[in-house]
PAVEX-69701 format. One line per 4 residues: their letters; for each residue x, y, z of N, C-alpha, C. Coordinates in pm, 1 decimal. Example, Ala and Ser with C-alpha at 12.3 -4.5 7.8 and 13.67 -1.06 7.14 Angstrom:
REM PAVEX-69701
AS = 1319.0:-569.0:780.0:1230.0:-450.0:780.0:1320.0:-330.0:780.0 ~ 1285.0:-225.0:708.0:1367.0:-106.0:714.0:1290.0:3.0:787.0
END
This chain:
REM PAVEX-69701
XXXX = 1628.5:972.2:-77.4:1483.1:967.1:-74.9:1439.3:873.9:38.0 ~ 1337.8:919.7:111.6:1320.6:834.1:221.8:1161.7:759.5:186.2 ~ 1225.7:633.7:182.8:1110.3:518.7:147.4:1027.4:454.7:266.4 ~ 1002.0:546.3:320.4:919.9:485.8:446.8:744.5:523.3:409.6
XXXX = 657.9:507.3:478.0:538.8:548.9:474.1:455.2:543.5:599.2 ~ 354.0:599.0:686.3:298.9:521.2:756.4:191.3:455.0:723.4 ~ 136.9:338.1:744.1:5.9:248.7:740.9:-127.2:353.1:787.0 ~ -223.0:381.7:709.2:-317.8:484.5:706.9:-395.1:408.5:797.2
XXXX = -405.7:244.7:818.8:-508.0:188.8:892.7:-395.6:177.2:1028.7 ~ -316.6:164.0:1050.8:-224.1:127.6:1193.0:-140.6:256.3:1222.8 ~ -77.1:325.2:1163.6:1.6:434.5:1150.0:151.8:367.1:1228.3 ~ 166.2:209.6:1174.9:313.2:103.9:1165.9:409.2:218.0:1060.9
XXXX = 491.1:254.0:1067.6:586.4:260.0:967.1:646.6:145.7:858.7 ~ 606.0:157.0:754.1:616.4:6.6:639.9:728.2:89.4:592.2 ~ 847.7:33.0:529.2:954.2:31.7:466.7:915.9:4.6:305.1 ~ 944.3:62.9:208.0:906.6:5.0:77.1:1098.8:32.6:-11.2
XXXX = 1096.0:-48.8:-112.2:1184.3:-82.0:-166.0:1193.8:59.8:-237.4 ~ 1358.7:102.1:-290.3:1352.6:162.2:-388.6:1306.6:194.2:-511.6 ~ 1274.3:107.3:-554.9:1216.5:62.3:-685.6:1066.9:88.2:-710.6 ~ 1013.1:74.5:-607.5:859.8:28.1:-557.6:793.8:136.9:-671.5
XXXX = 686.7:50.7:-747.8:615.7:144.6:-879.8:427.5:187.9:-826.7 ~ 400.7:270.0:-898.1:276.0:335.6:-868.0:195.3:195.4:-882.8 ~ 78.0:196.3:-821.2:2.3:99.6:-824.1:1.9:-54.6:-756.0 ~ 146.1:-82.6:-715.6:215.9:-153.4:-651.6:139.2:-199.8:-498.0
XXXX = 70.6:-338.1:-469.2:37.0:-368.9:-343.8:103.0:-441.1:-297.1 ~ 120.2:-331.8:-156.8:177.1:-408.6:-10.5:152.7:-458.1:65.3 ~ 196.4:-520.2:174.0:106.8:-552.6:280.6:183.4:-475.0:420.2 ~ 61.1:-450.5:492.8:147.5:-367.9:635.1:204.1:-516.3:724.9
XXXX = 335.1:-454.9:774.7:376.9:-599.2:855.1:325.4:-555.3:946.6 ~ 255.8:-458.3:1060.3:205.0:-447.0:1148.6:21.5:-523.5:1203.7 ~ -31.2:-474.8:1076.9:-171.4:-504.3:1071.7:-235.5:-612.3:973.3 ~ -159.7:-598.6:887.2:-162.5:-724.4:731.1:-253.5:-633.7:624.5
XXXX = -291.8:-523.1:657.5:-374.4:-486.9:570.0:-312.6:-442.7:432.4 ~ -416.6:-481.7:285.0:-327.1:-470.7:161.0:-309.0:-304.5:155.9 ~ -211.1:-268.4:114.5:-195.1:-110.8:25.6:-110.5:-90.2:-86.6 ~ -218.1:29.2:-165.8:-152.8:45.5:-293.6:-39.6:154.6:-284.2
XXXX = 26.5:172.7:-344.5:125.3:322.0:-388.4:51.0:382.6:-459.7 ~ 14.7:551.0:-449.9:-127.8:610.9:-503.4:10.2:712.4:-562.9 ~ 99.3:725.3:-534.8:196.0:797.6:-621.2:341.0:763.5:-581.9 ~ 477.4:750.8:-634.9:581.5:787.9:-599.1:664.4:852.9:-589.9
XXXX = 645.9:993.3:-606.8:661.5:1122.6:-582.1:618.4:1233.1:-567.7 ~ 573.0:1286.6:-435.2:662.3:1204.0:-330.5:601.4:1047.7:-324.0 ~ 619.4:959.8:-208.4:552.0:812.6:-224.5:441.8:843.9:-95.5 ~ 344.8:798.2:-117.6:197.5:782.9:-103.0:153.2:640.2:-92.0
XXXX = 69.8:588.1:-2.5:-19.5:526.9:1.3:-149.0:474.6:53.8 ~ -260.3:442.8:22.4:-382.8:411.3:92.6:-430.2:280.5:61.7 ~ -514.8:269.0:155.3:-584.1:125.7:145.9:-620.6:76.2:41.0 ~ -581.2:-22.6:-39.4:-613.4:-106.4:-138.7:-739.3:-146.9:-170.0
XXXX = -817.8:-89.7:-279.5:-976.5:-146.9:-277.2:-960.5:-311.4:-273.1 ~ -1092.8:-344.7:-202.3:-1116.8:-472.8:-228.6:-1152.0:-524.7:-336.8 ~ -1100.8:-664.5:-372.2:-1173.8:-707.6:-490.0:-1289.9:-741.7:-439.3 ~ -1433.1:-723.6:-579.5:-1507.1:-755.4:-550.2:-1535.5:-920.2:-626.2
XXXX = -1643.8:-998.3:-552.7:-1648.7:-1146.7:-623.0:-1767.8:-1118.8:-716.5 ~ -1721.5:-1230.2:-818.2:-1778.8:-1252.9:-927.0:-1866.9:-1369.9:-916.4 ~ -1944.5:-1351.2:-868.3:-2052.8:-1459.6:-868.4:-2118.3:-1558.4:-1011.7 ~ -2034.2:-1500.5:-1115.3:-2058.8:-1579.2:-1278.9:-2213.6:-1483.4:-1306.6
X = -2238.3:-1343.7:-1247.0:-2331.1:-1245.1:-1286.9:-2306.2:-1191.5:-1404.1
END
């Protein structure tokens, strides 16, 4: 199984572990930007929503 992906914001090739589980955030070593695993089979991923702040609203 080939665990590679490209970075949707850089199109870096990121390496992910065997193991690596759905939902799982990475970071691109190219750009730093966070990403989730949106499936692992096949493996998938896109940009990680931001958290949003909690202002104590």
């Amino acid at each position: 199984m080939n665990n590679n992906v490209l970075c949707p914001e850089c199109e870096a090739e990121v390496s992910l572990d065997a193991n690596v589980m759905q939902g799982e955030i990475l970071v691109c070593p190219d750009c730093g930007v966070d990403l989730e695993v949106i499936t692992t089979d096949p493996i998938a991923v896109e940009i990680a929503p931001m958290e949003e702040e909690d202002w104590g609203e």
